[in-house]
C-alpha positions as a LaTeX table, in Angstrom:
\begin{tabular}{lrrr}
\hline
Residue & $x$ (\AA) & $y$ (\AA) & $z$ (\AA) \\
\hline
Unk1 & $-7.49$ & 24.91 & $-38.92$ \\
Unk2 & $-4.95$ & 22.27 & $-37.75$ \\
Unk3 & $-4.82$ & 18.52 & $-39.59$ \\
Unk4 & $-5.30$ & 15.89 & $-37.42$ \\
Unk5 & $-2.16$ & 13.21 & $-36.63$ \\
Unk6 & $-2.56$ & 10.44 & $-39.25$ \\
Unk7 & 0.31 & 7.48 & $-39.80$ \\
Unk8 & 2.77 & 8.75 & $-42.75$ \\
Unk9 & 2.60 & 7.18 & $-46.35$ \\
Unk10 & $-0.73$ & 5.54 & $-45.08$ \\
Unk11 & $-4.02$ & 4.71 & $-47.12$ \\
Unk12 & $-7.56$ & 5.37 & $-45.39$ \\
Unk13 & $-10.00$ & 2.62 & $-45.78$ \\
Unk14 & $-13.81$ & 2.47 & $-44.57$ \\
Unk15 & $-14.11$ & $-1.36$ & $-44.51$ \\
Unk16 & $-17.62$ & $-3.65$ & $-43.77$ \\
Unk17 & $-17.18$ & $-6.18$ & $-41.58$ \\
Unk18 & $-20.66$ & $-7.01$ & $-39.78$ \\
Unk19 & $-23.98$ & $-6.26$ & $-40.41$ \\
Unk20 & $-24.07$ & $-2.43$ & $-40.07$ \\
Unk21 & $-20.72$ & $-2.33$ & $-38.70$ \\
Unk22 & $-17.84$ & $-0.62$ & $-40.08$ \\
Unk23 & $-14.00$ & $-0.46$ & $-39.69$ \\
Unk24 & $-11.98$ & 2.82 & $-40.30$ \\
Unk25 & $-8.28$ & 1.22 & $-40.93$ \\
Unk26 & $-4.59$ & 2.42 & $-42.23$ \\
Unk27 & $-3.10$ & 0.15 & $-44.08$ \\
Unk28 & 0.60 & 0.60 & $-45.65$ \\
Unk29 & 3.26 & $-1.53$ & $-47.28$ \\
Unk30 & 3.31 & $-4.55$ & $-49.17$ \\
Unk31 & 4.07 & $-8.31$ & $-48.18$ \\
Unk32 & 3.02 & $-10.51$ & $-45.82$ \\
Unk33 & $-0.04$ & $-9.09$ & $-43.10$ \\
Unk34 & 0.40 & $-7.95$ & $-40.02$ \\
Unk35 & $-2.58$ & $-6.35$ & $-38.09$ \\
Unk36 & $-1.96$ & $-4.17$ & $-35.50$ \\
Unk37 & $-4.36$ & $-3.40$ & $-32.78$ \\
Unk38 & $-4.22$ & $-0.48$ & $-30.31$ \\
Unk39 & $-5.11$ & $-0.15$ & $-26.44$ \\
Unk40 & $-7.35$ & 2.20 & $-24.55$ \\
Unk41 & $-7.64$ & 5.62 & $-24.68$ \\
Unk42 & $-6.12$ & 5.34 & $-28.45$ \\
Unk43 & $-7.05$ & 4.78 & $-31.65$ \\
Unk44 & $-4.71$ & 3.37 & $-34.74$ \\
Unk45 & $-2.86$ & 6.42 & $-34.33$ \\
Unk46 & $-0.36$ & 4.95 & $-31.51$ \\
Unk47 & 1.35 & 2.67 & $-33.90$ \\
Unk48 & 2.56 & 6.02 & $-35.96$ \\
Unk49 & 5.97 & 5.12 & $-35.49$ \\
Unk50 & 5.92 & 1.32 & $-35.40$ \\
Unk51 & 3.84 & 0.58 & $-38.60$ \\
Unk52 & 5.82 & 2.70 & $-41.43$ \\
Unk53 & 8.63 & 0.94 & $-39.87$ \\
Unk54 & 7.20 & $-2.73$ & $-40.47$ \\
Unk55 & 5.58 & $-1.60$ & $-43.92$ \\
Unk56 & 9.22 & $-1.33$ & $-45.36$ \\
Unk57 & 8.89 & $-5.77$ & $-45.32$ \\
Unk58 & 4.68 & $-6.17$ & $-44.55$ \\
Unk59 & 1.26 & $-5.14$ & $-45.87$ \\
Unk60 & 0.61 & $-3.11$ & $-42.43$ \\
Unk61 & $-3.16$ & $-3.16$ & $-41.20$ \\
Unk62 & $-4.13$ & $-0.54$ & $-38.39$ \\
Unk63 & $-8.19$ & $-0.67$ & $-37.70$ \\
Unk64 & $-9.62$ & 1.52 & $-35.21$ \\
Unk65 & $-11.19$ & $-1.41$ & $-33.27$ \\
Unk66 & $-15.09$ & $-1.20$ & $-33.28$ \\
Unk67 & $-16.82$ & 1.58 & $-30.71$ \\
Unk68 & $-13.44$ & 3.36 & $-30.99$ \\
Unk69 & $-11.61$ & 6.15 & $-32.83$ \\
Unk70 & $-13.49$ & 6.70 & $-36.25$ \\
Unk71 & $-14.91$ & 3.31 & $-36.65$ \\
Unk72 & $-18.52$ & 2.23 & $-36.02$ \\
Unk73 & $-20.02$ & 2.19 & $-32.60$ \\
Unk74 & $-23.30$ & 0.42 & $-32.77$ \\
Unk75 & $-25.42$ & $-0.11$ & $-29.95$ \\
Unk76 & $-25.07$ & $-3.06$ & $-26.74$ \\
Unk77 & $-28.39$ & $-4.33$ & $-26.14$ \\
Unk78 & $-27.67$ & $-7.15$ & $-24.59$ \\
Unk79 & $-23.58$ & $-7.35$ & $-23.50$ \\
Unk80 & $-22.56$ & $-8.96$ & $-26.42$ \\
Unk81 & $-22.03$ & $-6.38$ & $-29.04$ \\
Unk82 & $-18.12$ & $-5.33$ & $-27.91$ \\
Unk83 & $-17.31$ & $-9.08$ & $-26.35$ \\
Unk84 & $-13.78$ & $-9.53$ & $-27.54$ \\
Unk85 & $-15.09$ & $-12.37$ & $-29.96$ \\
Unk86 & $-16.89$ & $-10.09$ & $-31.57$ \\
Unk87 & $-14.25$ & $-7.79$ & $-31.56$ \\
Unk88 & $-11.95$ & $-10.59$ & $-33.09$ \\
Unk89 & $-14.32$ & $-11.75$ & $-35.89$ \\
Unk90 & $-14.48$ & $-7.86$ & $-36.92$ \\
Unk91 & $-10.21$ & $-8.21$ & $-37.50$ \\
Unk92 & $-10.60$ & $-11.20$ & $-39.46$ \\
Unk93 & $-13.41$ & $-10.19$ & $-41.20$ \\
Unk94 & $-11.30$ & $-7.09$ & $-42.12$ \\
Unk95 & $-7.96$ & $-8.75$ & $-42.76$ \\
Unk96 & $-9.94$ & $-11.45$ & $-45.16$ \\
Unk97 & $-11.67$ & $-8.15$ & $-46.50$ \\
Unk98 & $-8.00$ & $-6.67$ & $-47.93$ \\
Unk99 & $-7.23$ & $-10.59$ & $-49.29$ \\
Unk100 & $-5.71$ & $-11.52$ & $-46.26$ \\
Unk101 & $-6.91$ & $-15.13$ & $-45.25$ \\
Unk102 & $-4.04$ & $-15.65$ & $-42.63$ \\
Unk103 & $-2.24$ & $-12.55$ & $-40.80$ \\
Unk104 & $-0.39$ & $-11.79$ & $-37.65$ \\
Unk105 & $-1.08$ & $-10.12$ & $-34.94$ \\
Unk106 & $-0.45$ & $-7.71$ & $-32.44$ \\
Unk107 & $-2.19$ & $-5.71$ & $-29.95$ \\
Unk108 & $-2.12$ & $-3.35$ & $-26.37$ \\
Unk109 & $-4.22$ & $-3.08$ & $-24.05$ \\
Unk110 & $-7.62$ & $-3.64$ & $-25.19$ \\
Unk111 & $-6.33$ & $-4.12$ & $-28.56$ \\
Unk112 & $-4.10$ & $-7.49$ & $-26.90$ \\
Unk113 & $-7.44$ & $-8.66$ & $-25.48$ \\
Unk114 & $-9.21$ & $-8.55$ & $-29.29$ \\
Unk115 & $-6.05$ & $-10.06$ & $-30.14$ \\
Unk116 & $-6.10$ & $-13.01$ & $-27.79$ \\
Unk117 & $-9.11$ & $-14.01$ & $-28.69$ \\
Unk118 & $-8.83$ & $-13.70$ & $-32.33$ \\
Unk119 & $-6.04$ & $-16.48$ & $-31.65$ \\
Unk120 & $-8.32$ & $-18.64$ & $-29.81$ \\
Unk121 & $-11.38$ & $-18.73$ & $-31.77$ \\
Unk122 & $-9.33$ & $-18.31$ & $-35.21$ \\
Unk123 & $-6.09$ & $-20.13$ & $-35.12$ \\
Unk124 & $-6.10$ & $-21.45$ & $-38.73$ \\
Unk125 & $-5.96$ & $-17.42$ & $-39.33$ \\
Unk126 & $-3.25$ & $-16.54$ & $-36.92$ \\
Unk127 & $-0.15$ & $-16.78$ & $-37.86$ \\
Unk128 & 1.84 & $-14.65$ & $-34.95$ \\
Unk129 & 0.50 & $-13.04$ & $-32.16$ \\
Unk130 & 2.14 & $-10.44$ & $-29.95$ \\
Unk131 & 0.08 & $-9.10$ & $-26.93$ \\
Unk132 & 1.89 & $-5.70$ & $-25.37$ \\
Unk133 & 0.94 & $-5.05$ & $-21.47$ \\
Unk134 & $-1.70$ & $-6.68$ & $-20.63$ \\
Unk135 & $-3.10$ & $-10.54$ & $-18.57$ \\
Unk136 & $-5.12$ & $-12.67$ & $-20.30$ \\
Unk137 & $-9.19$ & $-11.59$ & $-18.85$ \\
Unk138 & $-9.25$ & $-14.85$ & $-16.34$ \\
Unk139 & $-5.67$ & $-13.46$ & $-15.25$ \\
Unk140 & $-6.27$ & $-10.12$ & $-14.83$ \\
Unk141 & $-9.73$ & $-10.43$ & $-12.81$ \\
Unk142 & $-7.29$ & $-12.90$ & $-10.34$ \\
Unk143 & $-4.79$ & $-10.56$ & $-9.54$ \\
Unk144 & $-6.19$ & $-7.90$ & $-8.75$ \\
Unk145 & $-7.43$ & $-7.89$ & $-4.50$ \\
Unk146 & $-6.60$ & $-5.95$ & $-1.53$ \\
Unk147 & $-5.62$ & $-2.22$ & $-2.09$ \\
Unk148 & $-3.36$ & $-2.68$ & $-4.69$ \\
Unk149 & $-6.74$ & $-3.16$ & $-6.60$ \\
Unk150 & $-7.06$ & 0.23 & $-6.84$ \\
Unk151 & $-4.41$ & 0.39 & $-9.69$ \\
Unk152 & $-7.53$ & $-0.62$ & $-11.76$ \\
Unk153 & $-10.11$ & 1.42 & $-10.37$ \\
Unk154 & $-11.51$ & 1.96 & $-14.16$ \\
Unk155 & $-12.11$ & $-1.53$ & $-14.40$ \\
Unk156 & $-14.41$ & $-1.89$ & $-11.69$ \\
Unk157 & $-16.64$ & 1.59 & $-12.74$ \\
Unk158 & $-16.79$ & 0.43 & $-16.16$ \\
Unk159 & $-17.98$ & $-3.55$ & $-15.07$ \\
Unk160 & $-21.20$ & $-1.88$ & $-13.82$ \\
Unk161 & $-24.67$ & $-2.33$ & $-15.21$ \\
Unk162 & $-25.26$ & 0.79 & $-17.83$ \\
Unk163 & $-25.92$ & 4.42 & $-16.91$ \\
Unk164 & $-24.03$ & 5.18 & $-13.88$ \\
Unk165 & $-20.47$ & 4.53 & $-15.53$ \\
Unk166 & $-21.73$ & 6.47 & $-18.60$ \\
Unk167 & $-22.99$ & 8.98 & $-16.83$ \\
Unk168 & $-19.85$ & 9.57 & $-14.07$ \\
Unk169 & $-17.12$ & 9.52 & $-17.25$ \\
Unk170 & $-19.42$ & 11.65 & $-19.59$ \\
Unk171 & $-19.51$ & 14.71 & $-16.82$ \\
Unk172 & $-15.87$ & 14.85 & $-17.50$ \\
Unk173 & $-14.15$ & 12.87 & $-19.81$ \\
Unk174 & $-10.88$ & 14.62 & $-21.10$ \\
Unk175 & $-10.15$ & 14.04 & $-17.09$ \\
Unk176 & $-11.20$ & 10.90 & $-16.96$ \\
Unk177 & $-9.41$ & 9.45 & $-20.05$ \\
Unk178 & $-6.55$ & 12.10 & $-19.74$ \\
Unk179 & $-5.81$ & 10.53 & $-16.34$ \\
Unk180 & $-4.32$ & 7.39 & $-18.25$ \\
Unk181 & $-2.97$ & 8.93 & $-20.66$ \\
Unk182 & $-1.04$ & 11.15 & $-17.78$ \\
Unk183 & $-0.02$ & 8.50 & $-15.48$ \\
Unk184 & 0.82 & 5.82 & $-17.77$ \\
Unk185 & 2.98 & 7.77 & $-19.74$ \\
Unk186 & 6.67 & 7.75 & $-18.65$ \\
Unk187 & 8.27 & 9.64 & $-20.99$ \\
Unk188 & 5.58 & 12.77 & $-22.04$ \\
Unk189 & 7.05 & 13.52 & $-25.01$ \\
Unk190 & 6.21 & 10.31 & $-26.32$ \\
Unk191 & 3.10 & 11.68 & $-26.61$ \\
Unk192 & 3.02 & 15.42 & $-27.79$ \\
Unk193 & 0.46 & 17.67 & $-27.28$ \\
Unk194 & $-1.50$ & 17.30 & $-31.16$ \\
Unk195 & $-1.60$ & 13.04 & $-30.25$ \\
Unk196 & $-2.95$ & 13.61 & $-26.72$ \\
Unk197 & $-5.87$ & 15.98 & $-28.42$ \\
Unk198 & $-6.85$ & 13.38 & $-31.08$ \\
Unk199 & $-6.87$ & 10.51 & $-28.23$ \\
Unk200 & $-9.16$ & 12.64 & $-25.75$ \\
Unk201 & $-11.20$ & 13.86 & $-28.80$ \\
Unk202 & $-11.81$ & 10.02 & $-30.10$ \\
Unk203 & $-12.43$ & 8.93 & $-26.16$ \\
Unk204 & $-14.95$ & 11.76 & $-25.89$ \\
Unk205 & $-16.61$ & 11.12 & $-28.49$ \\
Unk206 & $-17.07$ & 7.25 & $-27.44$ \\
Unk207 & $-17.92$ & 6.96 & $-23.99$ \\
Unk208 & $-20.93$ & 4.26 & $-24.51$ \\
Unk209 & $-18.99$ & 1.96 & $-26.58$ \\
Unk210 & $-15.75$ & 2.51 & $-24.35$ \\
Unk211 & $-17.62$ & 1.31 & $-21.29$ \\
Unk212 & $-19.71$ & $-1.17$ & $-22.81$ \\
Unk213 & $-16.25$ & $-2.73$ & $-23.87$ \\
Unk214 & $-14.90$ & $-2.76$ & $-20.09$ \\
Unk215 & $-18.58$ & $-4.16$ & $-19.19$ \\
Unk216 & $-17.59$ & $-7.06$ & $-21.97$ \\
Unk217 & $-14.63$ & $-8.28$ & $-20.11$ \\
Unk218 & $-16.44$ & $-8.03$ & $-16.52$ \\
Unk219 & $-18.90$ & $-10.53$ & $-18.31$ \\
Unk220 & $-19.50$ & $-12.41$ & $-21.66$ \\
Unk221 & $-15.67$ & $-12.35$ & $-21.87$ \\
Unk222 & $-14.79$ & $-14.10$ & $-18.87$ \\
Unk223 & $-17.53$ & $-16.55$ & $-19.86$ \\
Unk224 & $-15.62$ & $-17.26$ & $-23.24$ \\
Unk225 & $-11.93$ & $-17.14$ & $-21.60$ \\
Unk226 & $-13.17$ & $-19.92$ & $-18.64$ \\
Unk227 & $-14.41$ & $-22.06$ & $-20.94$ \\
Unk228 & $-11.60$ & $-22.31$ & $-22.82$ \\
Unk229 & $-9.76$ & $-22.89$ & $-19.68$ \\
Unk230 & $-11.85$ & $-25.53$ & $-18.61$ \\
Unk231 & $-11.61$ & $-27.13$ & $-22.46$ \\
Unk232 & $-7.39$ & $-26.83$ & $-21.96$ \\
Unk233 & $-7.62$ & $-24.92$ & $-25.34$ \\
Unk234 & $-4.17$ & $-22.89$ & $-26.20$ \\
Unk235 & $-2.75$ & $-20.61$ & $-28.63$ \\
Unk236 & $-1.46$ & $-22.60$ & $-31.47$ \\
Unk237 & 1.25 & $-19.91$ & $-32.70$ \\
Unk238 & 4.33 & $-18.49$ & $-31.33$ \\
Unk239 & 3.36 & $-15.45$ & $-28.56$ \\
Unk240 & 5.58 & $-12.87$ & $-27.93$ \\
Unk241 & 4.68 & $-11.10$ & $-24.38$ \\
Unk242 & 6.09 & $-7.18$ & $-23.64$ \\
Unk243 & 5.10 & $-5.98$ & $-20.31$ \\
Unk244 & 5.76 & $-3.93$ & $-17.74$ \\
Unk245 & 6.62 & $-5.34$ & $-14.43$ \\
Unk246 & 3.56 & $-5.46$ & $-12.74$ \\
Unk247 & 3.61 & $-8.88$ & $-11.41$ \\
Unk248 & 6.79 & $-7.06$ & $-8.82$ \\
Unk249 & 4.03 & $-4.41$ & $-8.03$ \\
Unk250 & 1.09 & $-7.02$ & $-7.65$ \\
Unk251 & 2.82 & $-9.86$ & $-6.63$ \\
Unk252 & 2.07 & $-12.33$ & $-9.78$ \\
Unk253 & 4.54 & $-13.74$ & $-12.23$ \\
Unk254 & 3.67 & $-12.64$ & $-15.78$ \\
Unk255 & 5.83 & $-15.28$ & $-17.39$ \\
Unk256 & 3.56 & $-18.25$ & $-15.47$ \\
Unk257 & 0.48 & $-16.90$ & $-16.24$ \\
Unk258 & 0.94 & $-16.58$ & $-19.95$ \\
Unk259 & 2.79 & $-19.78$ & $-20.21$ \\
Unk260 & 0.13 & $-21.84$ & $-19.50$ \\
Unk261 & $-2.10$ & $-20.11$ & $-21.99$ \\
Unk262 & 0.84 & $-19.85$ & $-24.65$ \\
Unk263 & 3.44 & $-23.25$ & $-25.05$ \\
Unk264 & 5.59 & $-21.19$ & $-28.02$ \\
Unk265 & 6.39 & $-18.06$ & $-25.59$ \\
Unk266 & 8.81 & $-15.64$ & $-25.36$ \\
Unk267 & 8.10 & $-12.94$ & $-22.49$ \\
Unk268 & 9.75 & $-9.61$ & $-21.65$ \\
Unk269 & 9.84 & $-6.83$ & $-18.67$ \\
Unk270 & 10.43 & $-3.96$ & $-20.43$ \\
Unk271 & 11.29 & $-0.60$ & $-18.71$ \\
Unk272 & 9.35 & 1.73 & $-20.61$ \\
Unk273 & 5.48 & 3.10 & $-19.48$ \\
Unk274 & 2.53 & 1.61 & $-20.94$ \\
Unk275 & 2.22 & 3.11 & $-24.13$ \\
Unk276 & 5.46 & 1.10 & $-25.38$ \\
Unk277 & 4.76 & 1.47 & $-28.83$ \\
Unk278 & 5.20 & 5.63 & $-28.67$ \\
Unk279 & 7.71 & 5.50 & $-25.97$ \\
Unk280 & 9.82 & 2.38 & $-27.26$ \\
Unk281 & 9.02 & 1.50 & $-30.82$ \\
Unk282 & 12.21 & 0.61 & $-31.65$ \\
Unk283 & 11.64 & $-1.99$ & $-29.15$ \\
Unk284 & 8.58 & $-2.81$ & $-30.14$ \\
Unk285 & 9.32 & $-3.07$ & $-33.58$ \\
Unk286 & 12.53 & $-5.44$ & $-33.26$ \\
Unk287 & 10.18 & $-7.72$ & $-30.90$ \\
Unk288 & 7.64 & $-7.83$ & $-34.10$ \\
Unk289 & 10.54 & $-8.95$ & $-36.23$ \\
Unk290 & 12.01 & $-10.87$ & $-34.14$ \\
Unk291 & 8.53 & $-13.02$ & $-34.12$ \\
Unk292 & 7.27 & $-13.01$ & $-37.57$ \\
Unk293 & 10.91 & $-15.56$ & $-37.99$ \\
Unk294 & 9.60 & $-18.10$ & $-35.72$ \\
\hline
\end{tabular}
């Protein structure tokens, strides 16, 4: 029998935070909060290196984020149930859970969307937010044209009405999900062999709620985002930015776009693959620091 990966010196906690929805979390360290948030195809399991790390100064919070990992994944009747406000509310309803009225924040991928919005909608609970590799929703949906759309091919099957996406990524998914795991991976043993399993195991075993969280952000997300755009709302706290350089590859500047969501910025092109927190924590982690002083 193997043990699956876990984060060292870490507590598991099954924590409500909706009706009939549940958070699986780490949590690690004492001090001040900091909630991290992790991207897709992961669970709380990428920040392995980057949250023992911060728990030597910070009460470190890592949730699976709802319809992911070993947290709940309830039903989307209607589009709403995984829209990234929902998502948020579920992180604050968690941190306030643990005693944590105000916390910062960090997320990838999916987990940087949650977190973004958390910010907007809850800035009196924000403190810090960090968003690792990704556009804000609006952003992302306006760079993307022409062929070098196809870079986010998974964002397009996953935006369509339910059953055919489901359906397509269920036939296969350990290729499906193993494909990002594959080619946005730089440096593979980042990710060694035990970490891939749990990732493709958690994916597997998620495809609804995976999809129906890509459907979100083809929808009721961009809904929320625009009108937020249209009301000039910003985020309040300081923003640190780590991303690849896609805007080179897709012919956008990341700093611009992010600036006129974020006043307090501080952006970085980093030279790592997408999962920076496996390949680069030490980056990662100083970036963290270097935010929670502002």
């Amino acid at each position: 029998m193997t043990t699956a990966p876990t984060i060292p010196g870490f507590t598991h906690l099954r924590t409500g935070v909706a009706d009939n929805v549940t958070l699986t979390a780490s949590v690690g360290g004492t001090g001040t909060p900091v909630v991290l948030l992790h991207g897709f195809p992961q669970t709380h399991l990428m920040w392995r290196h980057v949250a023992p790390a911060l728990a030597a100064e910070h009460t470190v919070i890592c949730p699976d984020l709802r319809g992911y990992g070993a947290s709940d994944k309830p039903a989307d009747p209607d589009g709403t149930t995984y829209s990234k406000r929902t998502m948020a509310a579920d992180v604050v309803a968690l941190a306030r859970a643990l005693g944590h009225e105000r916390f910062a924040l960090v997320g990838h991928d999916r987990g940087a969307l949650v977190a973004f919005r958390a910010a907007l909608d809850h800035p009196d609970a924000v403190t810090h937010l960090a968003s690792l590799d990704v556009l804000p929703t609006l952003d992302m949906w306006d760079v993307l044209h022409g062929t070098s759309a196809a870079i986010g091919f998974h964002l397009y099957l996953m935006a369509q009405p339910p059953g055919l996406p489901e359906q397509l990524i269920g036939a296969s998914p350990d290729a499906f999900f193993g494909h990002f795991l594959d080619v946005w991976t730089r440096d593979e043993a980042a990710m060694p062999p035990e970490v891939r399993a749990a990732y493709l195991a958690a994916s597997r075993a998620a495809v609804p709620s995976i999809v129906a969280d890509y459907r979100a952000s083809a929808g009721i997300d961009v809904v929320h985002d625009r009108a937020d755009r249209e009301a000039g709302n910003r985020l309040r706290m300081p923003v640190t930015v780590l991303q690849q350089d896609w805007g080179t590859a897709l012919g956008f500047d990341a700093a611009a776009l992010w600036s006129a969501w974020a006043p307090d910025l501080r952006h970085t092109t980093v030279s790592c693959g997408h999962f920076m927190a496996e390949e680069a924590p030490d980056e990662v982690t100083k970036a963290v620091r270097d935010l929670l002083t502002r």
